[in-house]
N, C-alpha and C positions, 0 to 999 in steps of 0.2 A: 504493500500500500504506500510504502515511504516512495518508494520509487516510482510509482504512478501519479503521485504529488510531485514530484520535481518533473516530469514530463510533463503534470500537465502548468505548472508554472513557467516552465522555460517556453512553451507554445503561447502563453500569453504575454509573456514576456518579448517572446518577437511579435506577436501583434501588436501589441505598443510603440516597440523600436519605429514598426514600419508605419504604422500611423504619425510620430512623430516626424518621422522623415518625408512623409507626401504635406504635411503642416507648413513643417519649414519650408519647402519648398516654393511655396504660396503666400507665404506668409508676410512675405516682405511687401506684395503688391496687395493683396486682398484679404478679408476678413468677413465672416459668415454677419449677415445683416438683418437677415430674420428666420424665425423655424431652424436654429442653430442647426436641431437634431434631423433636419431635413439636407444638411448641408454635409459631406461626410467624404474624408479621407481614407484612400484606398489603395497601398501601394503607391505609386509616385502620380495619383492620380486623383483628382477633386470631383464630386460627384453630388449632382443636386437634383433630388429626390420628393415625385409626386406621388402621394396614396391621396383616400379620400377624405384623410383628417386635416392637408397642409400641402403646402410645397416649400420651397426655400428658396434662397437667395445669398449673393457676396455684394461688396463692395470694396471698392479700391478703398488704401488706407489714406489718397492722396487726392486731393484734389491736379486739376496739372490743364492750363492752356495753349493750344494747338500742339500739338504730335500725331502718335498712332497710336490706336490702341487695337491689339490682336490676341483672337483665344483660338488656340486647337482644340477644335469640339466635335466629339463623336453624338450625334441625336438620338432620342430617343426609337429603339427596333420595334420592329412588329408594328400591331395597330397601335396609336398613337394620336389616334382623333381625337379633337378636343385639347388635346395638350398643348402649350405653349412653351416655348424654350428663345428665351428672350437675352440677349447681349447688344448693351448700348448706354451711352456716354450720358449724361443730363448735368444742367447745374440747378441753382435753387431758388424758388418764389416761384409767384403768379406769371412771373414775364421769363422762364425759363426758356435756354437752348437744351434740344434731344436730336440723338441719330441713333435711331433703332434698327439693332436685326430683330427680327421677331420670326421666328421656325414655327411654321402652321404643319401641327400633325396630322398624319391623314389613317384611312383603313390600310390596313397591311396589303400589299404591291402597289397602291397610286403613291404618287412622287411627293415629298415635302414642296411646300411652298414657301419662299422666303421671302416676307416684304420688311420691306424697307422706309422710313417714315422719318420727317424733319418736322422739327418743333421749332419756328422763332419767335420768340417772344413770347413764348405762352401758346404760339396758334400753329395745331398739325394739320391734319389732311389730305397730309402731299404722299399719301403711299403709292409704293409700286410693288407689284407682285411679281417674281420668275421662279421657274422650276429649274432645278437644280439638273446639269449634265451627268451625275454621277448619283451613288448612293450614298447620302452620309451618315446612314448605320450603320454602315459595314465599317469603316477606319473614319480616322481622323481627317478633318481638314481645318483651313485655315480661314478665317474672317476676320475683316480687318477694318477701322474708319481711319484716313488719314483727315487730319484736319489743320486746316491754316488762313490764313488770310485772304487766300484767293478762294479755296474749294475745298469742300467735303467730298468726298473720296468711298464708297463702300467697294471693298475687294472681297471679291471669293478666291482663295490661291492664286491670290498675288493676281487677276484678273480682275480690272474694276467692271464692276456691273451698273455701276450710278456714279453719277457728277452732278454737285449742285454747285454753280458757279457762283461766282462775286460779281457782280456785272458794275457795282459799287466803284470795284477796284478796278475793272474794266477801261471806266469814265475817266478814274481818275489817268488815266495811261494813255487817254487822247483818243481809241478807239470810237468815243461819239459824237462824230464830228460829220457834219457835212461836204460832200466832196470841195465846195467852194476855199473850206478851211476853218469857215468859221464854225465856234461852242454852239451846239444845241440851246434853247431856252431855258434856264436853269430851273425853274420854277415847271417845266415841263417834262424833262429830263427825268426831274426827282419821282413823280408822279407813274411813271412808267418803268422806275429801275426797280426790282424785285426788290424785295427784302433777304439779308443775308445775316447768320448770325453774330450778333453784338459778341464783342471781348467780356465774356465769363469766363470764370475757372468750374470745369468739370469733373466729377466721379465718373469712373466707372462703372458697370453693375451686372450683373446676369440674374435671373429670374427663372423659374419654373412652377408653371400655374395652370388651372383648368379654366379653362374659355371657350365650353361647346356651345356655348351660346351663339358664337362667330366664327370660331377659328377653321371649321373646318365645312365643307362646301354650305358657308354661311348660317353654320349652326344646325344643318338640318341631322349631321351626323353629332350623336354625342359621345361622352366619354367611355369606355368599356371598363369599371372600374374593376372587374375580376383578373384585368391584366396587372393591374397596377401591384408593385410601386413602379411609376415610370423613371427611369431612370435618365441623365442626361451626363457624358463624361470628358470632365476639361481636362488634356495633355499638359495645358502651360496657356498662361496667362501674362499678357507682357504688354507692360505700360513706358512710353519709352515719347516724352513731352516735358514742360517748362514745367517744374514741379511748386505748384503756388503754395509762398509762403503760410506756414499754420497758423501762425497768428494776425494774418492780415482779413480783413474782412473781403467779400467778394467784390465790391466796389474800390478794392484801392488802388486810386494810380499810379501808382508807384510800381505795384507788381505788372499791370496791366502794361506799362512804359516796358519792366524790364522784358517781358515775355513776347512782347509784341516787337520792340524795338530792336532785340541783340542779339548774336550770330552764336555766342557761346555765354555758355551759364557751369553751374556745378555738376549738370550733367554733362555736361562735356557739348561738342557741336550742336547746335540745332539747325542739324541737316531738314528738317521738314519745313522751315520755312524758305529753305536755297531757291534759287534761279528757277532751279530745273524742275522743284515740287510745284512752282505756280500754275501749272498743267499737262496735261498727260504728255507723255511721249508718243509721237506716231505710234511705235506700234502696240502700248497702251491705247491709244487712241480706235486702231481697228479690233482691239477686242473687247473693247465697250461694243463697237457696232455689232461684232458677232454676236454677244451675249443678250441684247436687247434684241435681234432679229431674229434668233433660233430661240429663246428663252425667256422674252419678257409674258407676264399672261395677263396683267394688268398696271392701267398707267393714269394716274389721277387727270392727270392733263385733260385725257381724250375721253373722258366721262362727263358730256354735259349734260347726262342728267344732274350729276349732282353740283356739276360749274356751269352754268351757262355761260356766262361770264367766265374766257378762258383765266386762270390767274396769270399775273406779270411773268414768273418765271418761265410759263409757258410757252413765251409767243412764239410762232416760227413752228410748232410740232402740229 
């Protein structure tokens, strides 16, 4: 019996070891945010977990203006309707900036759907739907927002699938100008240039929730909870932007100066706001075109039932 006691401590023993080592590994960028017990390390691996009593969630321990922010996430398998598995940036108040992935679960063999949605100022509605070229239950991929002063950026494996431009910064570049040379009407200009998101500092966040109300062909399929727990599994989580000071509040210009202003900080380069990040490269360029020609399934734009009125960002689609 003595010996069956030390066998079975030393197996608990390493399951600790190796929970503390998928902890640390995470631990520096994120921190479990709600339904702790729904949040759960596993090997070198984070795992956030829906039954029918909860789901969970992380958050960055950091706030941080313009960079990237990227998870390797395996989705939830099998049927998965109703389920949501959500990764995306927001800052804080009533006039907040968000750029969402949000993973629309489906019956087991239809395709996930991933849309995509901006918040500025408080105001979203700007979703786009694409189905995915691959299966992301089966391995790991990669999702990513690059964010800066010119554009937000959503990547699937390093493929962007969405650009939401600055057309702000556009103007300010002399691009709106009449062939003759002269400035557009300033007062007219402003009227017709989209809205792009204000300098806040943002969290990160992931989420995992039930939303058969919508999530999956409009709610009409709901959740199968005899499947559950759904599971959803992060390889690596990596926050890599201006790290805003902790004790500044979100309005201070000071940090807003340094983050917006300067080419290197504590973290070293801020390669994401260079030359070359203010927009896509050709041949990022033709794989945006690919990924919205073969893959987009829905686009707020070209929905006027619900815009009559194209919005600003629209015009030209």
């Amino acid at each position: 019996m003595a010996s069956l006691a030390v066998v079975v401590a030393a197996v608990v023993c390493a399951a600790v070891v190796v929970a503390v080592a998928a902890a640390g590994k995470f631990d520096d960028v994120v921190e479990p945010s709600w339904a702790n017990d729904h949040v759960v390390y596993e090997g070198d691996l984070l795992k956030l977990r829906l039954d029918s009593s909860s789901g969970g969630g992380f958050a960055s321990k950091n706030k941080f203006l313009y960079g990237k922010a990227t998870a390797d996430l395996k989705l939830v398998a099998g049927d998965s309707a109703g389920v949501v598995t959500a990764f995306y940036l927001s800052s804080g108040g009533d006039k907040h900036n968000e750029f969402d992935f949000e993973f629309l679960g489906n019956v087991t063999g239809e395709p996930y759907l991933v849309q995509t949605n901006l918040y500025i100022d408080g105001v979203g509605n700007r979703e786009q739907r694409i189905d995915l070229w691959f299966d992301p239950t089966a391995d790991f991929h990669t999702y990513a927002v690059l964010w800066n002063p010119s554009q937000v950026v959503f990547l699937v494996d390093d493929t962007p699938i969405r650009v939401y431009e600055n057309k702000n910064a556009t103007a300010v570049k002399g691009h709106h100008r009449h062939a003759s040379g002269t400035t557009t009407n300033n007062a007219t200009a402003a009227s017709s240039v989209p809205p792009f998101p204000s300098p806040q500092p943002m969290s990160v966040y992931s989420s995992i929730w039930n939303a058969d109300d919508w999530a999956t062909q409009g709610g009409r399929v709901k959740t199968d909870w005899t499947h559950a727990p759904f599971v959803a599994t992060f390889r690596d989580v990596r926050v890599e932007g201006c790290a805003w000071a902790a004790n500044a509040t979100d309005s201070d210009a000071g940090e807003v100066a340094r983050c917006t202003g300067s080419s290197w900080g504590k973290e070293g380069r801020y390669w994401w706001k260079e030359k070359d990040m203010e927009e896509l490269t050709v041949h990022q360029s033709h794989q945006l075109v690919w990924a919205r020609a073969h893959h987009l399934v829905y686009d707020y734009c070209v929905d006027t039932d619900r815009f009559p009125v194209q919005p600003p960002e629209c015009a030209g689609r």
